[in-house]
C-alpha positions, 0 to 999 in steps of 0.5 A: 099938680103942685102940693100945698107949700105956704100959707098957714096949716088947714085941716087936712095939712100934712105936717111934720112935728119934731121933738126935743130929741129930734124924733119925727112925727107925721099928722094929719091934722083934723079938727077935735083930733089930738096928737099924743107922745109919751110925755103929753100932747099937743091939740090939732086945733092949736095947730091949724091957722099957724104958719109953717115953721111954727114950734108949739109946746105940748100939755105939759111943756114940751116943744115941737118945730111943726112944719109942712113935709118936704116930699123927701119927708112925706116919702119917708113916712107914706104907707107902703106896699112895696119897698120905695125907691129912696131919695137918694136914688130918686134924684140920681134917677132924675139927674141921669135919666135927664126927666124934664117938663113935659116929657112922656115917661114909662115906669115899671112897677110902681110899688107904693108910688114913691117914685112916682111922686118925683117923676110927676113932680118934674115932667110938670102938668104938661108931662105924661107919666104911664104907670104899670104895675102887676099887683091890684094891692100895690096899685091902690097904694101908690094912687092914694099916696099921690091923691095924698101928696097932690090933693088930687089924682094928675090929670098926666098919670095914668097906671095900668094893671099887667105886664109892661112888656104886654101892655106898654106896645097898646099904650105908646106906639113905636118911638113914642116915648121919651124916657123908661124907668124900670123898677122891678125883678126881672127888667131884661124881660122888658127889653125888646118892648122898652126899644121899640117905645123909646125914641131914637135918642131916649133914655132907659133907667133900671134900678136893680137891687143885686149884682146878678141882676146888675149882669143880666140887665146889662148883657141884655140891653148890649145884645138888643143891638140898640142902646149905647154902652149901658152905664151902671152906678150906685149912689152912697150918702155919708153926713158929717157930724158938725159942732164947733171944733168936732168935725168928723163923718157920721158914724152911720151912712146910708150905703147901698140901695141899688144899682142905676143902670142908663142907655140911649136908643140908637136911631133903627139901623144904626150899629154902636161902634165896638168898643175895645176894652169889652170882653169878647164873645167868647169870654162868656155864654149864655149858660155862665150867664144863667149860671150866674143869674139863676131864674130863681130871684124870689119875690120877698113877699108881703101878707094879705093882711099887712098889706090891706093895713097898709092900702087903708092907712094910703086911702085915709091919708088921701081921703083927707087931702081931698077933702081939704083940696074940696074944702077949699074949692068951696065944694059941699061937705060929705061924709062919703069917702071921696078915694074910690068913689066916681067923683072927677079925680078920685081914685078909680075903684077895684073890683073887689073890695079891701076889708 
């Protein structure tokens, strides 16, 4: 299940080109094809067969650092459908959601599949990851993204079209999953499904953006009567500006993304002891609640025709890995595009075709 991460670069290599001036910019290399910038270019062909970390200088001098991506950089400049989950707030995910090798993991939504990517990365080719995700368009972006990264589709992955609170129960039968990471508008929705499919001692992870959702998905899984005390957290990255003497914090830092919210399941039957610094019942109703947390969210949208760009820059990216992946496995050549044909591992196609 591992990605390409030493030896020199072949085609169909992702690779990452460092300017001068410390712009990044992500290619994937194709023999005859040629890289421009604004001050000359660089050849792919000068590219393939040297090793990573290689710097390489352009038509008319200037040098750039070329190396592999790490998946932090190849998350960074994927094709996106929906909004992603940013490194920052994956590795708290993994961290506090405890995700290890071979574990079963439920996600909802996927998006454009960044999420993902570390999930199947750290539950290893051992582990289970069931995928859901409401929107068709969303889906394919997220499966191409991952054929991209991997050089194939995870035997473990599996994304399904609907409703996770409809859905997960024909999936996974009672007690059956180790961990739920829940990335999407409305999680409490999704509580009683998510209790059942956990076992005694699974963890539940939410990423929510705001704080009226922060106060509904908590008050939820409270009121299920089996979680623990539900954890809420935010992760904030400040850098440091070092050269020399000059030590100082960034200027800028990447500040609020999300919030994390975490809860065990409690073995059936069992009661949470009360704890004694939570508000009383009668501080609260469920009116104040939906007061708080109108129905209304609203969905920022994404047009048809953006996101159709989008789902065919995720398949020309995957298309590419594949064919390296089959390249190096000694398969035949082709000219037919190997995401959404029938072939083993490919990208399953949709019913209706993306112009």
């Amino acid at each position: 299940m591992t990605a390409q991460y030493s030896g020199p670069f072949r085609e169909g290599d992702r690779v990452q080109l460092t300017g001068p001036k410390g712009k990044l910019n992500s290619i994937t290399l194709e023999s005859g094809k040629v890289f421009h910038t604004h001050r000359g270019f660089i050849d792919h062909d000068a590219l393939i067969g040297l090793p990573d970390g290689s710097v390489v200088s352009n038509s008319v001098g200037v040098e750039h650092l070329a190396l592999r991506p790490l998946l932090t950089d190849f998350v960074m400049s994927m094709p996106r459908g929906a909004a992603i989950i940013y490194p920052k707030d994956a590795a708290q995910i993994l961290a506090q959601a405890d995700i290890f090798p071979g574990a079963t993991v439920v996600e909802a939504g996927v998006g454009s599949g960044a999420l993902s990517l570390w999930l199947l990365r750290a539950i290893g080719p051992e582990g289970r990851l069931s995928s859901f995700e409401r929107r068709d368009e969303f889906a394919d972006v997220a499966r191409a993204n991952v054929a991209a990264y991997f050089g194939h589709v995870p035997d473990g992955w599996s994304v399904t079209i609907g409703d996770l609170a409809e859905a997960l129960p024909e999936q996974h039968p009672s007690h059956s999953v180790d961990r739920v990471v829940l990335d999407m508008l409305a999680p409490w929705e999704c509580v009683p499904a998510v209790a059942a499919a956990l076992k005694p001692g699974g963890v539940v992870l939410c990423y929510v953006a705001t704080v009226t959702q922060l106060s509904r998905v908590v008050e939820a899984l409270r009121d299920a009567d089996a979680f623990t005390n539900p954890v809420p957290s935010e992760t904030m990255i400040r850098g440091w500006h070092v050269e020399g003497l000059a030590v100082r914090p960034d200027h800028r830092m990447i500040g609020h993304t999300g919030f994390l919210v975490t809860a065990r399941r409690l073995a059936p039957g069992a009661v949470l002891p009360e704890l004694k610094r939570r508000a009383s019942k009668t501080d609260f109703a469920d009116e104040d609640v939906e007061a708080w947390t109108p129905g209304a969210l609203g969905e920022r949208g994404i047009s048809a025709k953006s996101l159709r760009k989008r789902v065919r820059a995720a398949t020309a990216t995957a298309d590419a890995a594949l064919a390296r992946e089959a390249r190096a496995a000694g398969a035949p050549e082709t000219d037919a595009p190997l995401v959404g044909d029938s072939q083993p591992g490919a990208i399953p196609p949709r019913g209706d075709e993306i112009d």
